[in-house]
N, C-alpha and C positions, 0 to 999 in steps of 0.2 A: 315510436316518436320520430317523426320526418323533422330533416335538417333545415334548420332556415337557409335561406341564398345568402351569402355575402352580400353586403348592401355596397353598393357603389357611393364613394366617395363622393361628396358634394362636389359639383363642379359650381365654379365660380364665374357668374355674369358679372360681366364688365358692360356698363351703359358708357355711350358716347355721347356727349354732348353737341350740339350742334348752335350754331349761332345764324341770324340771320342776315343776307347777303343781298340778298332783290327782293322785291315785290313782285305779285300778281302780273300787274300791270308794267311793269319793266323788262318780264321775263318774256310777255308777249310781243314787247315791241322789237326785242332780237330776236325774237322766234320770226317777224313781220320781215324784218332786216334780212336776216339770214336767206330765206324763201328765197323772197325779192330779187336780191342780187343775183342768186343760184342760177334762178329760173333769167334774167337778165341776159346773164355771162351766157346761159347753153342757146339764147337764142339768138344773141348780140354778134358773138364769135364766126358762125356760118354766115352771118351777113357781111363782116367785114372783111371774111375772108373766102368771096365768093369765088376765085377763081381758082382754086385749090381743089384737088380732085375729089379729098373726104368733103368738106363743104358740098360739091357740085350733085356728090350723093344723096345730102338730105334735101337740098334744094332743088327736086328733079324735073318739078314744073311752075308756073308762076300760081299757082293755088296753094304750094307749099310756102311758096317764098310769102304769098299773103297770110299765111296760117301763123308763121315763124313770126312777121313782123306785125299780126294782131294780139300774140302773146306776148311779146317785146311789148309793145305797148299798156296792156293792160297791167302789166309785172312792172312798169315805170310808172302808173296813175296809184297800186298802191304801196309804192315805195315813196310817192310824190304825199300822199295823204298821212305814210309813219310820220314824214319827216317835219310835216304841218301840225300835226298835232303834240311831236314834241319838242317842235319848239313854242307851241301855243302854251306849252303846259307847264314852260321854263318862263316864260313872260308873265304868265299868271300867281304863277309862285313867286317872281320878283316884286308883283305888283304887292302880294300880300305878306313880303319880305322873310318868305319861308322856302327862300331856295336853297339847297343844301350844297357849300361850299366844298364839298370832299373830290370831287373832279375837275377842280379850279388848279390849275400848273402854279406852282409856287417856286420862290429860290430854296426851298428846301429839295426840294425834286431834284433843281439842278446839282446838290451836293450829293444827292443822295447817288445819281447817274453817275457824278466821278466817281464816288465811294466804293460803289459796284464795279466800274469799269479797276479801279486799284485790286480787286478784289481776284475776279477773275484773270488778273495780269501776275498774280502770288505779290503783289508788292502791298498788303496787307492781309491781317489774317480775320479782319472785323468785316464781316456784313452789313449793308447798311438796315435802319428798322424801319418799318413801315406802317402807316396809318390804315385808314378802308382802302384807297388805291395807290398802289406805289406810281414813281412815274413813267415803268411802261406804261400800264392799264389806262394814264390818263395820254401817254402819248398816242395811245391807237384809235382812244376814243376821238379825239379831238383832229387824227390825220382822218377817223373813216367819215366824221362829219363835215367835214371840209370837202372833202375828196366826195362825197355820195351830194353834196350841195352842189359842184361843180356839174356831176353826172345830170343833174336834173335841170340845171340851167342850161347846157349845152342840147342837152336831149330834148327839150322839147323846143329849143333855135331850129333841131335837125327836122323836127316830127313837123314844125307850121313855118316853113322855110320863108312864102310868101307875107305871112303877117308882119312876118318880125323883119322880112327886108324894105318892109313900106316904111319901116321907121330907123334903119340901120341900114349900110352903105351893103353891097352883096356880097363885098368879101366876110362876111359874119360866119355865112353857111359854112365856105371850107375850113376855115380857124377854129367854128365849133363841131365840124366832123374831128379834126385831126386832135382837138383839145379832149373832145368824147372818148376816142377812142385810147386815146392814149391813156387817160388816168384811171379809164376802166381796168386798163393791162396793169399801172401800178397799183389799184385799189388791189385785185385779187391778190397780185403775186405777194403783197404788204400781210394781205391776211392770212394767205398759205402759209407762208415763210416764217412770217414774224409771231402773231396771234395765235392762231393754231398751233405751232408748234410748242408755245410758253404755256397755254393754256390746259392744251390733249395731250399733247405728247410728253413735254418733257414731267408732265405732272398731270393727273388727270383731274382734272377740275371741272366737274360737275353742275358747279354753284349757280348759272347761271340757267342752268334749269328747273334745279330742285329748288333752288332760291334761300340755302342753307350750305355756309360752312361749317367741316367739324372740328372742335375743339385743337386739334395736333396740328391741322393746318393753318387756323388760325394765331397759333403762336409760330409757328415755322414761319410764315410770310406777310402776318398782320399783324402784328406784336404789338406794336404799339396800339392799334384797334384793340385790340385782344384783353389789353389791359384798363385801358377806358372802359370796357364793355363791362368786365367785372369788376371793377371799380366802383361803376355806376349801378349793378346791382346788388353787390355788399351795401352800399350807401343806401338804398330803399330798404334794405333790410331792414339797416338799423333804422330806420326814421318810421319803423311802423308794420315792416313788410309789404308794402305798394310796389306792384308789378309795374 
């Protein structure tokens, strides 16, 4: 008679839940953005800072310098095309009054930013709650679309200097080099510093690739989303089970 093995104990699956954060189509247009700029900044930077020794390195003949400022270019026509089509697609959705209000800056924001600021000072022990965007996420959004609107108005003053001074006094050019260049230096440093680091660093938040938050995160920092969400699923429940 041969012994049977010990059976190993059930081990116990734990599912995650995950909730949904972006679309398809939203996930692509920061994928668009991201590039964009990337590729921008690594070509924008040796030009502005031509007279610098690393510069002078990748810039070693005038074929590079046309190489570096036909990528600048092309990497600004479709950074010019993201930024056209979403705002086409925010005017479209007002026209048919199905814009979604959740990254619209509210006086709630502004209590919630002291609340936070109390927070991390120990002068309270409450957190503040948050909806789908708290008001970092809608202040980054809202500085990187200002701030990327800017980039394109000025950049293409610099790219057809003649056109645009048949209709504008000349001092245009040097106000939109110095204006170009400058917010290009606070766009990045905003995103480094600020975005990235809230988003990858201090927490690694994925969401905006996989296009799904998980359940723990979504109560740690969308709570109040969190609760609407299943809220609003209990209620289909009952009324029939309707997804």
């Amino acid at each position: 008679m041969t012994k049977q093995p010990d059976q190993a104990p059930n081990s116990r699956v734990q599912s995650v839940r995950f909730f949904q954060r972006f679309t398809l189509a939203q996930r692509w247009e920061h994928t668009l953005l991201f590039l964009s700029i990337t590729v921008l900044l690594l070509t924008g930077l040796p030009q502005k800072y031509s007279d610098t020794s690393w510069s002078q390195a990748l810039l070693t003949s005038p074929d590079m310098v046309y190489n570096f400022r036909n990528i600048h270019h092309i990497a600004a026509l479709v950074l010019t095309l993201e930024i056209l089509y979403h705002f086409g697609k925010a005017v479209v959705q007002m026209a048919r009054r199905k814009l979604p209000g959740d990254m619209l800056p509210t006086w709630n924001d502004v209590k919630d930013a002291f609340q936070m600021t109390k927070y991390l000072l120990f002068l309270s022990k409450e957190k503040p709650k948050f909806g789908k965007y708290n008001f970092e996420q809608k202040f980054t959004y809202w500085f990187v679309f200002f701030g990327v609107g800017i980039l394109a108005v000025t950049g293409f003053i610099i790219w057809f200097p003649i056109q645009f001074t048949k209709i504008f006094p000349g001092g245009i050019i040097p106000a939109a080099k110095l204006a170009h260049s400058t917010e290009a230096m606070v766009t990045v440093l905003f995103v480094i510093i600020w975005h990235f680091y809230h988003v990858h660093i201090e927490r690694l938040n994925l969401s905006i690739f996989t296009g799904k938050l998980n359940e723990e995160d979504m109560q740690n920092y969308h709570e109040l989303e969190y609760k609407r969400l299943t809220k609003k699923a209990a209620g289909q429940s009952d009324d029939g089970g309707k997804k």
